[in-house]
Steps between C-alpha positions, in 0.01 A plus 500: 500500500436154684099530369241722633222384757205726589335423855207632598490458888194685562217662344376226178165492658462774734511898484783663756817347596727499165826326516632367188864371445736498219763243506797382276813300641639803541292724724140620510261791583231539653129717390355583797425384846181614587299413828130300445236700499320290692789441801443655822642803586758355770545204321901425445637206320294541167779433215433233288654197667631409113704838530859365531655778759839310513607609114545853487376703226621751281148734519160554664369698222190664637209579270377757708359625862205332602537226778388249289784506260783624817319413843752223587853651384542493955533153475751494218864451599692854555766440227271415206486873276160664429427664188187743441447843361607768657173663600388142628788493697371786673161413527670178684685671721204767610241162562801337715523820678161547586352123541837321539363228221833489299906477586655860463727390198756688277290417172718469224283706195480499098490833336208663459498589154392810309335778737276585125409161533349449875156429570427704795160420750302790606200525701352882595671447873839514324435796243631771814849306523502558136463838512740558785769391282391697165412135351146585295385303131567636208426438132780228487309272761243260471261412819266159472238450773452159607208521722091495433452830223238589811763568747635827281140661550597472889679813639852321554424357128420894386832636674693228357376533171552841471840536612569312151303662319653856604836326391347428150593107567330274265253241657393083473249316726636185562302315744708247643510260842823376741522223262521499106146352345519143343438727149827698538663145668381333167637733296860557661503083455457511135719770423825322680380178374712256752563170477361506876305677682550430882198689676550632874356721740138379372226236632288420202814398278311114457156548440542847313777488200292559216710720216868425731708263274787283581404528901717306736330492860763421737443448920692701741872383523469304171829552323468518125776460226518793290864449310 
């Protein structure tokens, strides 16, 4: 391998639009293409001019369905091969269908893994689909709630709550947002330990770094030597 360069070309200071590259002499990949949260909704032409469309690539590997992370695969050339999940494949497909915001593409997807092992989202709209097909909790599942504790006194929060509990499936509160906290951030940065730490998809990256070690800030389309 003729070295490894990472390339962010969007998203070192900014929250929405994600594309990162991964090059060696030999090919490259792609993480994302996502389209600016802040671009208007007609607006065409938005990939990072630094994006080099001439090279092809060996993967868009998508991280998963939200526009901000996918929004601009349209303006991707046809040949280059998309990777996601398979369920975000179809969640692509359904928003192209019904808001024609995304290419219809034959996404290439990685294997799903262990059924025992998925992590399922429920909300008390969904619990009659469920039922319909004979899917209930049992004593072999585990539900968290994520939302404010108040919500469960609410009567979606009752229903939901006791269609687990009539399943005898064990319980956790775990409050969280659509972003991990700087805490849990903190701690999944000490526990790999890298030798650098290349922050995206933030804006307080240079003022706000206390407890982040080894932190390289980059600017979009900066290429940086990794091997």
């Amino acid at each position: 391998m003729n070295g490894l360069t990472l390339t962010v070309h969007r998203a070192t200071n900014q929250i929405g639009g994600n594309c990162i590259e991964l090059a060696t002499g030999e090919g490259r990949v792609l993480l994302d293409v996502g389209r600016p949260l802040d671009a208007p909704k007609e607006a065409t032409g938005l990939l990072p001019q630094t994006l080099n469309l001439d090279r092809p690539v060996d993967g868009v590997l998508i991280s998963h369905p939200h526009q901000d992370h996918y929004g601009l695969l349209e303006e991707l050339p046809a040949s280059w091969p998309v990777y996601s999940g398979v369920s975000a494949g179809k969640l692509m497909h359904l928003t192209a269908s019904i808001f024609g915001t995304a290419p219809v593409r034959n996404y290439r997807h990685w294997s799903g893994g262990n059924p025992s092992k998925w992590v399922v989202m429920i909300r008390p709209s969904l619990i009659r689909d469920f039922a319909s097909k004979g899917v209930a909790p049992n004593e072999a599942d585990a539900w968290s709630y994520s939302q404010w504790r108040g919500y469960l006194e609410q009567p979606d929060g009752v229903a939901l709550k006791a269609w687990f509990d009539e399943g005898g499936a064990r319980s956790v509160h775990l409050h969280t947002s659509g972003h991990a906290s700087t805490a849990d951030l903190k701690a999944f940065a000490t526990a790999i330990s890298p030798k650098a730490l290349v922050p995206i998809h933030g804006m307080a990256w240079d003022t706000d770094r206390d407890g982040f070690e080894n932190v390289v800030r980059l600017t979009d389309g900066e290429p940086l030597a990794i091997i």
